[in-house]
MARPA-119784 format. One line per field, with one value per residue (C-alpha): residue number from 1; residue in three letters; x, y negated, z negated. Coordinates in pm, whole numbers, plus 50000, padded with zeros to 5 digits. Layout:
# MARPA-119784
i <- NUM, ...
aa <- ALA, ...
east <- X, ...
north <- Y, ...
up <- Z, ...
//
This chain:
# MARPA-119784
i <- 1, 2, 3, 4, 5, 6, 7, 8, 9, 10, 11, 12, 13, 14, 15, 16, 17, 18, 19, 20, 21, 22, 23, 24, 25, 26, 27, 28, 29, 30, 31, 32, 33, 34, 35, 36, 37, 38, 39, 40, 41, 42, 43, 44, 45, 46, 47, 48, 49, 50, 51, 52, 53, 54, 55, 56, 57, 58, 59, 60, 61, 62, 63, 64, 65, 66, 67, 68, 69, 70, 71, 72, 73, 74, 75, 76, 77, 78, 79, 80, 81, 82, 83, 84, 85, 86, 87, 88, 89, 90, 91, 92, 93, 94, 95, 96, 97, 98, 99, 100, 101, 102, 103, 104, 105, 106, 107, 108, 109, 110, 111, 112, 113, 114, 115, 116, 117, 118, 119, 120, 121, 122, 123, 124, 125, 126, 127, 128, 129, 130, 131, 132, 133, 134, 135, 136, 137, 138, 139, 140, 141, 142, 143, 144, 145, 146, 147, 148, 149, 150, 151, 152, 153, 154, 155, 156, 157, 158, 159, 160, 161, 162, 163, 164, 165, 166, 167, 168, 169, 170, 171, 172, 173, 174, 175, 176, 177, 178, 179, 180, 181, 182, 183, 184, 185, 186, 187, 188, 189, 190, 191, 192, 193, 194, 195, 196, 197, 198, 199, 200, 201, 202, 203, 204, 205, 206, 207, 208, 209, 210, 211, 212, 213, 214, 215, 216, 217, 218, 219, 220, 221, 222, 223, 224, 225, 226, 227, 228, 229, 230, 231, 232, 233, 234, 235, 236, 237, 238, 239, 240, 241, 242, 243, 244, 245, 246, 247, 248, 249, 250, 251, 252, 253, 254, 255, 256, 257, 258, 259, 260, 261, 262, 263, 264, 265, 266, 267, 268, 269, 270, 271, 272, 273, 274, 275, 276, 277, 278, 279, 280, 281, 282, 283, 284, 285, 286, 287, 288, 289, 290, 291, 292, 293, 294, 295, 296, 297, 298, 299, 300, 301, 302, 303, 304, 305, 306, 307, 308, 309, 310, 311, 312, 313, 314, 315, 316, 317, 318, 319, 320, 321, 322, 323, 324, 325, 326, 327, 328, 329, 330, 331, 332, 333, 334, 335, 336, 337, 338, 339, 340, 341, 342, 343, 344, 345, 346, 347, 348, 349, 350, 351, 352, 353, 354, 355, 356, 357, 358, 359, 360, 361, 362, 363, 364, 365, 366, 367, 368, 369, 370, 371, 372, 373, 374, 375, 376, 377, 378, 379, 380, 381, 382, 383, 384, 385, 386, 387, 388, 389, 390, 391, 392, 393, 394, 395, 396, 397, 398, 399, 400, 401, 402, 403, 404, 405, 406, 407, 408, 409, 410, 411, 412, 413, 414, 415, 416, 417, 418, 419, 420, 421, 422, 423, 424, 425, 426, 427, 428, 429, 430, 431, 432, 433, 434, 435, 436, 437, 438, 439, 440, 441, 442, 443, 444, 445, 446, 447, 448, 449, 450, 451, 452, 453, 454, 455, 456, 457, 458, 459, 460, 461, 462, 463, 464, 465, 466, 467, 468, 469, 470, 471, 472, 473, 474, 475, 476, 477, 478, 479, 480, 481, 482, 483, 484, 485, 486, 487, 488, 489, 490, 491, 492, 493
aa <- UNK, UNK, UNK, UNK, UNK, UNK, UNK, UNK, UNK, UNK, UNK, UNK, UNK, UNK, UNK, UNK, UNK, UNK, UNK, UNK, UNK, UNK, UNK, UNK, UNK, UNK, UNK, UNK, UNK, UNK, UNK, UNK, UNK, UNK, UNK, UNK, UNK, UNK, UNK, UNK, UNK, UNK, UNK, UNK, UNK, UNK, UNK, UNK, UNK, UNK, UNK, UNK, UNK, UNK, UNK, UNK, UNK, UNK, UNK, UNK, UNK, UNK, UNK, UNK, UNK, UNK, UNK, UNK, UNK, UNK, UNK, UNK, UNK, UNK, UNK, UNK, UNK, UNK, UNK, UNK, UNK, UNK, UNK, UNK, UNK, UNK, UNK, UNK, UNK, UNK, UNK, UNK, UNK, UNK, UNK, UNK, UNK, UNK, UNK, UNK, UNK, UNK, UNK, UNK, UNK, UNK, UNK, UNK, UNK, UNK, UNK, UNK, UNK, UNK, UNK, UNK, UNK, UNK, UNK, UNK, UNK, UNK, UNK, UNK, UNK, UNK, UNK, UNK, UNK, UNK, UNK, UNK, UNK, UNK, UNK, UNK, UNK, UNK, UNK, UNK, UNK, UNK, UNK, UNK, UNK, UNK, UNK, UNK, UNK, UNK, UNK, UNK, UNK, UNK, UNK, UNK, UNK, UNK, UNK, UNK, UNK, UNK, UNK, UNK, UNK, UNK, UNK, UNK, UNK, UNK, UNK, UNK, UNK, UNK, UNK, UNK, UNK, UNK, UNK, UNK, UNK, UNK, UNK, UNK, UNK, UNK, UNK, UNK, UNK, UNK, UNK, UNK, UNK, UNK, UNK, UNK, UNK, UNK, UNK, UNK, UNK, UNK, UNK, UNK, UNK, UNK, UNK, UNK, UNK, UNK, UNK, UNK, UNK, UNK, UNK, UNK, UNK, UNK, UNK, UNK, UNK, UNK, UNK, UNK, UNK, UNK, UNK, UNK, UNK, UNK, UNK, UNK, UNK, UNK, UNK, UNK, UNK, UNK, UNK, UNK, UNK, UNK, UNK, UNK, UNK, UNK, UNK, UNK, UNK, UNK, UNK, UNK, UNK, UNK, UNK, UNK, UNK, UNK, UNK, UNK, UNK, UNK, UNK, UNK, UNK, UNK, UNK, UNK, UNK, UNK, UNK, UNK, UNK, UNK, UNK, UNK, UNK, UNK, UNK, UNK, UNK, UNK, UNK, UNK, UNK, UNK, UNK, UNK, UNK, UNK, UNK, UNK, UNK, UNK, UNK, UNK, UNK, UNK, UNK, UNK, UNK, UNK, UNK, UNK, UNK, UNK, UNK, UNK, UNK, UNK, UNK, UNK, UNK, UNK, UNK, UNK, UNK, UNK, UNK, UNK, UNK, UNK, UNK, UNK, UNK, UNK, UNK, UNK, UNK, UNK, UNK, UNK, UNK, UNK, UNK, UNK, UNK, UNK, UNK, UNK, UNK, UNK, UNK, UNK, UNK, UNK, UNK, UNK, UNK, UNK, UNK, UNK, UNK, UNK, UNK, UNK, UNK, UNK, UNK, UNK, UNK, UNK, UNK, UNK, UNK, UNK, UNK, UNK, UNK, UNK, UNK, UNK, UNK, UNK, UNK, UNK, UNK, UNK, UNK, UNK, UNK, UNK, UNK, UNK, UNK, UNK, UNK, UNK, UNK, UNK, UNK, UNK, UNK, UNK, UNK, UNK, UNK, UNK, UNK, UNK, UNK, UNK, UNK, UNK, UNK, UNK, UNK, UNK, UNK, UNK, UNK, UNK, UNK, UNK, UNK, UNK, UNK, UNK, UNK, UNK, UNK, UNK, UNK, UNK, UNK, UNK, UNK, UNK, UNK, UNK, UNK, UNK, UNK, UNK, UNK, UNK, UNK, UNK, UNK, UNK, UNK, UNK, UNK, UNK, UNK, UNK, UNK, UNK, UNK, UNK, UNK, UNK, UNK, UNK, UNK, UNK, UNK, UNK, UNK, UNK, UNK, UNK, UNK, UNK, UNK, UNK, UNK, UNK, UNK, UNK, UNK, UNK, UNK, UNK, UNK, UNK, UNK, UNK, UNK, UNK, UNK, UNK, UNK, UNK, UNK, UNK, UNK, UNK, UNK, UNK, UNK, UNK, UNK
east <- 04002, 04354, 04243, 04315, 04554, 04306, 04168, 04508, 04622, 04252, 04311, 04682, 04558, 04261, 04530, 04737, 04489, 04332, 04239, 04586, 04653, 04698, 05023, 04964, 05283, 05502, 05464, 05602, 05639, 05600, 05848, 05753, 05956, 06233, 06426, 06709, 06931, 06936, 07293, 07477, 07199, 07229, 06855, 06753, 06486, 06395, 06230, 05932, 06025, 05901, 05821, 06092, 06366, 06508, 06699, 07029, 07200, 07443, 07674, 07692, 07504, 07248, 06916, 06662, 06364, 06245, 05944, 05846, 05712, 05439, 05145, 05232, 04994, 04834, 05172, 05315, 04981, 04954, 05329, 05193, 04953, 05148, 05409, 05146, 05013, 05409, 05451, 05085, 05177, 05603, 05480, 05266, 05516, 05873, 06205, 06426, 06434, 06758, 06777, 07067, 07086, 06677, 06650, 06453, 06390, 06207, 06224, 05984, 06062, 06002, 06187, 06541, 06423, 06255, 06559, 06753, 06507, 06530, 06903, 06905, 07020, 06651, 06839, 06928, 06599, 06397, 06628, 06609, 06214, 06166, 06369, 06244, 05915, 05748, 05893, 05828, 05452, 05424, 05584, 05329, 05051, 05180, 05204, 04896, 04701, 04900, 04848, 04501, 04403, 04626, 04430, 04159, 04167, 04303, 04498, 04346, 04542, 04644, 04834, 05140, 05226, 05177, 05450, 05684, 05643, 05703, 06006, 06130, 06046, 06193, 06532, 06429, 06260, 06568, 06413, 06679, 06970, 06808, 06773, 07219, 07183, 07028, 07235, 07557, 07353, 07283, 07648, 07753, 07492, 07506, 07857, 07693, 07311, 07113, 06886, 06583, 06510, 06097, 05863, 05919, 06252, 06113, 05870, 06134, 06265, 05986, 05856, 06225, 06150, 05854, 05910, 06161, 05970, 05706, 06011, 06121, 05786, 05712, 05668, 05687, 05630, 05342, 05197, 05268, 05111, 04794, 04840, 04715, 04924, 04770, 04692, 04840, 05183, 05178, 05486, 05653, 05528, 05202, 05067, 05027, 05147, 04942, 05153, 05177, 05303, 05575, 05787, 06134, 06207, 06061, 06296, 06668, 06952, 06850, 06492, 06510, 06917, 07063, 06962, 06605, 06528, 06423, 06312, 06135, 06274, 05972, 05774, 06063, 05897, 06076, 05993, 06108, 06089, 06098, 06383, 06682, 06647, 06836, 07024, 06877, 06627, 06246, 06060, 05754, 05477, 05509, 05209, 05207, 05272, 05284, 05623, 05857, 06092, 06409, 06693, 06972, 06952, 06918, 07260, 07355, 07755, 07716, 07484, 07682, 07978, 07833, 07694, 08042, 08243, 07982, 08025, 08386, 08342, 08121, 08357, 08625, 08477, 08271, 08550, 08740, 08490, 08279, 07931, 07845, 07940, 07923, 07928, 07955, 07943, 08055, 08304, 08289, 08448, 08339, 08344, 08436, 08343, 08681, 08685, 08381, 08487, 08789, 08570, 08402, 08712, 08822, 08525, 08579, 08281, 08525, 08237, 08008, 08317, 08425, 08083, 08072, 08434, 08311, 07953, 08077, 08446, 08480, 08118, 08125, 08519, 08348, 08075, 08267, 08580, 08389, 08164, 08428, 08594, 08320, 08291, 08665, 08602, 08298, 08503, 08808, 08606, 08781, 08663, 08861, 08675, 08321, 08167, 08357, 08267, 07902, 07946, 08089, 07803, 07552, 07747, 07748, 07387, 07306, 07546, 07463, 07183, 07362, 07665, 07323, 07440, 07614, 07344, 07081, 07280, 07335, 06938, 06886, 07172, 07083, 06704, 06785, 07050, 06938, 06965, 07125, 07454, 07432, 07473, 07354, 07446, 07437, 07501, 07752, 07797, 08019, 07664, 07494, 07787, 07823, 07455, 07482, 07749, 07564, 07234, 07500, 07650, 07275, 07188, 07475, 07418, 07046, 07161, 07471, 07357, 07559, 07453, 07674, 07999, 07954, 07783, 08094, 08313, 08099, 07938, 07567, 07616, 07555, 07376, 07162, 07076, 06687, 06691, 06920, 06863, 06704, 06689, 06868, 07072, 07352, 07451, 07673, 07811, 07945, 08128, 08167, 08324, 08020, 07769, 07688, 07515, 07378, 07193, 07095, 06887, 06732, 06886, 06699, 06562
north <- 36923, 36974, 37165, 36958, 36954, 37082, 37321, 37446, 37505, 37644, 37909, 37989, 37996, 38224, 38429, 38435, 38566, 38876, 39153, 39372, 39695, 39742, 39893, 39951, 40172, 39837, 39511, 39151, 38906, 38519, 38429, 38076, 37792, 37958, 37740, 37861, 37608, 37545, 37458, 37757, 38001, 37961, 38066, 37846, 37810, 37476, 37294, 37116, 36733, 36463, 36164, 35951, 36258, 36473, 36810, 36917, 37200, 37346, 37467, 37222, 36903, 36939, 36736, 37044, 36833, 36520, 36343, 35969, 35755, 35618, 35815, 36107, 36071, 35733, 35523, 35709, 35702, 35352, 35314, 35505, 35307, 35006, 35178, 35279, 34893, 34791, 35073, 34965, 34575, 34713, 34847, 34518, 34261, 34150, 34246, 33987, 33745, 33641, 33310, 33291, 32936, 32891, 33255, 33399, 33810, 33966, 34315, 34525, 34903, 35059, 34867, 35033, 35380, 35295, 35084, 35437, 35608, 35345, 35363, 35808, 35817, 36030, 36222, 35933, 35731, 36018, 36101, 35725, 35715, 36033, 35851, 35546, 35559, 35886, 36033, 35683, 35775, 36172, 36154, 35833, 36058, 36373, 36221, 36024, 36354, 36510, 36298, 36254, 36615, 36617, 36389, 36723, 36982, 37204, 37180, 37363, 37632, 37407, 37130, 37362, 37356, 37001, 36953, 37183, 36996, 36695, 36798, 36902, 36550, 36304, 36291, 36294, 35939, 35655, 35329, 35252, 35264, 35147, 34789, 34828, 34938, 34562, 34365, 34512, 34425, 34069, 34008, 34119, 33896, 33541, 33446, 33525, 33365, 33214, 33450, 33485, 33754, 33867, 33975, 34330, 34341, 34220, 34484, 34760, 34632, 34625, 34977, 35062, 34973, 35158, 35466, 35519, 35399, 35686, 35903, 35814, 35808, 36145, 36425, 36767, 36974, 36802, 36874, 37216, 37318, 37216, 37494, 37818, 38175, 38445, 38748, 39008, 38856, 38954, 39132, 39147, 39492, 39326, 39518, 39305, 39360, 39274, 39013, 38969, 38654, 38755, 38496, 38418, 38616, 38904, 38901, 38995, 39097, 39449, 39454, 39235, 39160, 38935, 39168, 39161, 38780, 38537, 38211, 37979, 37734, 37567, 37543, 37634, 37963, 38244, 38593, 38908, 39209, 39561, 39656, 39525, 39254, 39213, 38868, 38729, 38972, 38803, 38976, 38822, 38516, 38321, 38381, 38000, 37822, 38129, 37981, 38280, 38359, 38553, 38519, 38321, 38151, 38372, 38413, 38074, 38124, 38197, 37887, 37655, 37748, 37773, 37421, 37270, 37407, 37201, 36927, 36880, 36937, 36627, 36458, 36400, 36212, 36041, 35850, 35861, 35735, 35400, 35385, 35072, 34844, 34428, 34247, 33867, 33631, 33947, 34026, 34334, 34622, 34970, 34922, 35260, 35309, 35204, 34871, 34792, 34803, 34654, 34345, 34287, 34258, 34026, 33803, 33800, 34068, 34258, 34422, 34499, 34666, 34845, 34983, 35060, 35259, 35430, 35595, 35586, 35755, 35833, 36023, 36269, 36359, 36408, 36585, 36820, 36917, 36963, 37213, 37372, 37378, 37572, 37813, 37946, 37948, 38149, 38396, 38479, 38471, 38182, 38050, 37726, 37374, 37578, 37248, 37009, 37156, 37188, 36817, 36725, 36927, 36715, 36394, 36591, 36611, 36270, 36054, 36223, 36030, 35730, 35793, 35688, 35305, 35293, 35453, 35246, 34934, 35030, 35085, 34734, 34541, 34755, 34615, 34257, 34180, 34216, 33902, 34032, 33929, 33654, 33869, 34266, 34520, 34917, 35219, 35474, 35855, 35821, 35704, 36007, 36229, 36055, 36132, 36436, 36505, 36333, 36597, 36872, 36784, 36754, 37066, 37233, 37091, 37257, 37537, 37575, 37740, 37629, 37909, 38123, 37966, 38084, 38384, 38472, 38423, 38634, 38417, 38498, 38865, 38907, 38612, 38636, 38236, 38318, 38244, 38050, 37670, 37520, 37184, 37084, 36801, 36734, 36912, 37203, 37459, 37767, 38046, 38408, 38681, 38797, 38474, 38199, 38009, 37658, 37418, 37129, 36823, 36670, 36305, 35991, 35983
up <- 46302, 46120, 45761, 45457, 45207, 44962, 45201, 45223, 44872, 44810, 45078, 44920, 44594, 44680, 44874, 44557, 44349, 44508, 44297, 44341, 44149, 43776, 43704, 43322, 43256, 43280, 43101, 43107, 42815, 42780, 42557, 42349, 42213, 42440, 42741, 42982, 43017, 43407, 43407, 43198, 43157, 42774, 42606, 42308, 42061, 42097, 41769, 41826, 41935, 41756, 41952, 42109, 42043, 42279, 42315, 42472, 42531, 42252, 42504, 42781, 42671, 42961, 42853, 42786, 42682, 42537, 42393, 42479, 42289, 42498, 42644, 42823, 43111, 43096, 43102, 43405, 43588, 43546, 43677, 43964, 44069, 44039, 44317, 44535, 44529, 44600, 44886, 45052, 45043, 45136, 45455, 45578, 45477, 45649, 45555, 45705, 46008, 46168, 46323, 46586, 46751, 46804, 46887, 46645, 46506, 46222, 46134, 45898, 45741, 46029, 46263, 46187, 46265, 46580, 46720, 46637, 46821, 47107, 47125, 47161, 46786, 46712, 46432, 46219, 46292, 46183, 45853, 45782, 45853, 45637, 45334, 45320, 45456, 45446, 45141, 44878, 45030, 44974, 44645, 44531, 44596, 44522, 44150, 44161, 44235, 43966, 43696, 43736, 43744, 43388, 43241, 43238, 42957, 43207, 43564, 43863, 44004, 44269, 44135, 44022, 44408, 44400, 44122, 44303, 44636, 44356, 44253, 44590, 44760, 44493, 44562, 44920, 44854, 44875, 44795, 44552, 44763, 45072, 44838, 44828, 45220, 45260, 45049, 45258, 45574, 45456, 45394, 45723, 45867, 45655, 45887, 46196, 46134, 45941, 45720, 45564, 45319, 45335, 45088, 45162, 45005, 44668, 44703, 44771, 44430, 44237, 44384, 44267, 43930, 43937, 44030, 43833, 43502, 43652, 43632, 43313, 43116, 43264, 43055, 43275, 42935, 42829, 43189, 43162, 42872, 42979, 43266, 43152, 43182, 43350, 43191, 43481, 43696, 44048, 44129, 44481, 44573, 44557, 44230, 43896, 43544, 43207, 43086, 42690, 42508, 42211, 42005, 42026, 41724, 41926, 42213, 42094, 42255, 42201, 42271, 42594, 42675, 42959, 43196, 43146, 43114, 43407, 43366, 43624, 43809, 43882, 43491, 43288, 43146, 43023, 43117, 42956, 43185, 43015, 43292, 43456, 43721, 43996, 44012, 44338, 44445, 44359, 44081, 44126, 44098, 43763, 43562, 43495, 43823, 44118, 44176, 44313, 43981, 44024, 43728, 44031, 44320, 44656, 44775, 44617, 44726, 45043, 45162, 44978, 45123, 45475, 45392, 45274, 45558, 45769, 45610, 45644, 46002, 46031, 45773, 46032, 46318, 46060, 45910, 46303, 46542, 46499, 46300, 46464, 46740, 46696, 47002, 46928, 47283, 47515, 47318, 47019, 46924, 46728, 46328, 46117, 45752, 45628, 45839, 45722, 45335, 45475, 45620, 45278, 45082, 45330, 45237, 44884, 44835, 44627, 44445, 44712, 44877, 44618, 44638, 44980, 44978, 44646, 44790, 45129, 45130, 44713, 44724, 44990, 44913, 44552, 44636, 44926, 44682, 44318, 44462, 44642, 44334, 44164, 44435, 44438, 44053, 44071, 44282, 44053, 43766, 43587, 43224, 43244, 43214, 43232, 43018, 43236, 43540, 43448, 43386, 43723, 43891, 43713, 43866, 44196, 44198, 44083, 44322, 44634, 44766, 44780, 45016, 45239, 45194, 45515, 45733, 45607, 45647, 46016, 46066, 45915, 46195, 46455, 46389, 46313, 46591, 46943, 47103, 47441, 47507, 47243, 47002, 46911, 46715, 46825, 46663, 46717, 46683, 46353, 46208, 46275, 46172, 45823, 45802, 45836, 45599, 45333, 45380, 45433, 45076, 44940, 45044, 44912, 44544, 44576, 44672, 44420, 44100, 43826, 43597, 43847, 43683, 43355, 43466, 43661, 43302, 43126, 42921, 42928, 42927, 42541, 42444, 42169, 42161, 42210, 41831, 41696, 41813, 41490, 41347, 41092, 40995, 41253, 41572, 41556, 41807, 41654, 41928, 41879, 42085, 42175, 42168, 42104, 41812, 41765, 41478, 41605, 41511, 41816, 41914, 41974, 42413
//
């Protein structure tokens, strides 16, 4: 019998937490009311939030933290449940049926990937399967699990992995642009059938909906705090250090400089080591959620360039060879991405081609240039358009997912058409290379650490923000030679 999930984290977590060595010559500090921003590395006090404000960064305008104004756990567990109702009755219900003179089909979720897998495309079925199957699933339960265990005093020591897993699997769940996958598919398909849209599709769009009020009525923070620090942090050399809580008044620029500061990237906790870090190598487990903390990304440059150069490769015969082939009465030929925007202009979908061109063509060239971009930047150092480029990343990350359009959209024909030589539908290898860039390019925004620009202009060298970001009545960015300084009132969420 496979060992649970529980099981698992129990026997990590029990793992984790054996009795190491004491090294009592060396300390670490928990600094409070202190965030790094995880965009330009800038540390700031942050005020306590009222409800329904929110907190940005002085320097690039990245959101930092905010406060809703309904209940921090019991409104997005009862969003939860609602998806996981919607994603039960989603996989049991229809998606479409296609009626071509008599001949009837009907196709479900799974369906597309299958066909893919029928047809030797295995990649893309499985990538499509993973998105829009699998991953709306994990992530469902992942925060169900979460959020009930938060409703508790305290969390367990096992539901920090759970909310890393979380936030590694939610972009990875596509439900929302699977829903513009199907409305491209049905206008491909109304001229050559009649069509009937299911109940499934309503219940992609209503798990749309909520998820992302889950999302949005989440409040990390307030999960957080109910997770208690540890009182030694396990370093890498397997020995563990008292750790000591100080204020953010306690931690200046001479006491505990650049150098010596870390935060998570997991629980957003700032760490203040009493020696110089390196800027990749791990330090240790975070006293708060075990997550590995090290002040950058692992050799950040180097994947995402490895990763970009990739995806160009794939770029090419993605927009050269066919993603699909339509074969009408014997006849057909192979459709690329650009014929296929082409097609829906052509039809007076102006809109929905625009939108196609735009995530399909616009997205990827985005996505492949900005962060190339920010690479070369990185390497000569350069201090022009840091805010704009930390702005563009932000975009970068956001858009990503939904270059997917296309693929899904050939998962959904490829399902719906097979009546023989009547009429069918078949994907081609330009498909699974515009798939491919699109992960390529989402891998290479995780791995990308924006902090790196700024870092590279030496900006964060001698910042002494820890204590300066205080309310007061309007926002205001003052710059020095040597730092940084910031008042600011937090704005309405």
């Amino acid at each position: 019998m496979k060992m649970s999930l529980f099981q698992t984290l129990q026997r990590d977590v029990a793992a984790y937490q054996q009795a190491g060595p004491v090294d009592t010559s060396r300390r670490v500090y928990v600094v409070q009311d202190v965030m790094e921003c995880p965009c330009c590395g800038l540390h700031q006090k942050l005020p306590e939030l009222k409800e329904g404000t929110q907190a940005r960064c002085s320097r690039c305008n990245q959101l930092l933290d905010r406060r809703n104004r309904t209940a921090p756990i019991a409104t997005p567990l009862a969003f939860c449940i609602s998806s996981a109702a919607l994603y039960i009755a989603m996989l049991f219900s229809t998606l479409m049926t296609l009626d071509l003179y008599g001949r009837q089909r009907t196709v479900d979720m799974v369906t597309g990937p299958i066909e893919l897998l029928h047809e030797g495309w295995g990649e893309a079925g499985i990538l499509v399967g993973l998105v829009t199957v699998l991953a709306p699933g994990v992530v469902i339960a992942l925060m169900g699990l979460i959020l009930t265990t938060a409703l508790r005093p305290q969390l367990p020591s096992w539901v920090p992995y759970l909310l890393k897993w979380y936030e590694i699997l939610r972009p990875w769940s596509m439900v929302e642009v699977y829903i513009l996958g199907v409305f491209v598919a049905y206008t491909k398909l109304v001229d050559l059938a009649f069509v009937e849209v299911g109940p499934a599709l309503y219940l992609v769009a209503a798990l749309m909906v909520s998820m992302a009020a889950t999302d949005a009525t989440l409040d990390m923070e307030m999960i957080w705090r109910k997770r208690k620090i540890d009182s030694f942090m396990h370093m890498i050399n397997g020995s563990r250090v008292p750790v000591e809580t100080i204020t953010a008044d306690q931690c200046s620029v001479e006491t505990h400089p650049f150098s010596r500061r870390v935060s998570c990237l997991s629980c957003g906790l700032v760490l203040a080591f009493d020696h110089d870090v390196h800027p990749s190598n791990p330090e240790g487990h975070c006293p708060r959620c075990s997550h590995v903390v090290r002040q950058r990304k692992a050799n950040s440059l180097h994947r995402t360039t490895a990763l970009l150069i990739s995806a160009i490769v794939f770029y090419l015969p993605a927009n050269i060879y066919p993603v699909m082939t339509v074969i009408s009465l014997g006849n057909g030929s192979g459709h690329t991405i650009i014929q296929g925007a082409i097609e829906l202009w052509q039809s007076d979908m102006i809109p929905l081609s625009i939108l196609v061109l735009f995530a399909s063509v616009t997205v990827p060239v985005l996505k492949v240039v900005g962060l190339s971009v920010m690479v070369v930047t990185i390497y000569r150092h350069s201090a022009k358009g840091l805010v704009l480029r930390s702005k563009l990343f932000r975009v970068i990350d956001v858009v990503g997912r939904w270059s997917m359009i296309d693929v899904f959209m050939v998962s959904i024909l490829v399902a719906v058409v097979r009546f023989s030589h009547l009429a069918s539908i078949s994907a081609d290898g330009g498909m699974v290379c515009f798939a491919a860039v699109v992960v390529l390019t989402i891998f290479a925004a995780h791995t990308f650490d924006p902090r790196l620009m700024w870092d590279a202009a030496q900006k964060n060298k001698g910042d002494r923000s820890s204590r300066v970001l205080q309310p007061s009545q309007k926002a205001l960015m003052v710059r020095d030679e040597k730092f940084y300084s910031a008042n600011m009132e937090p704005d309405e969420a």
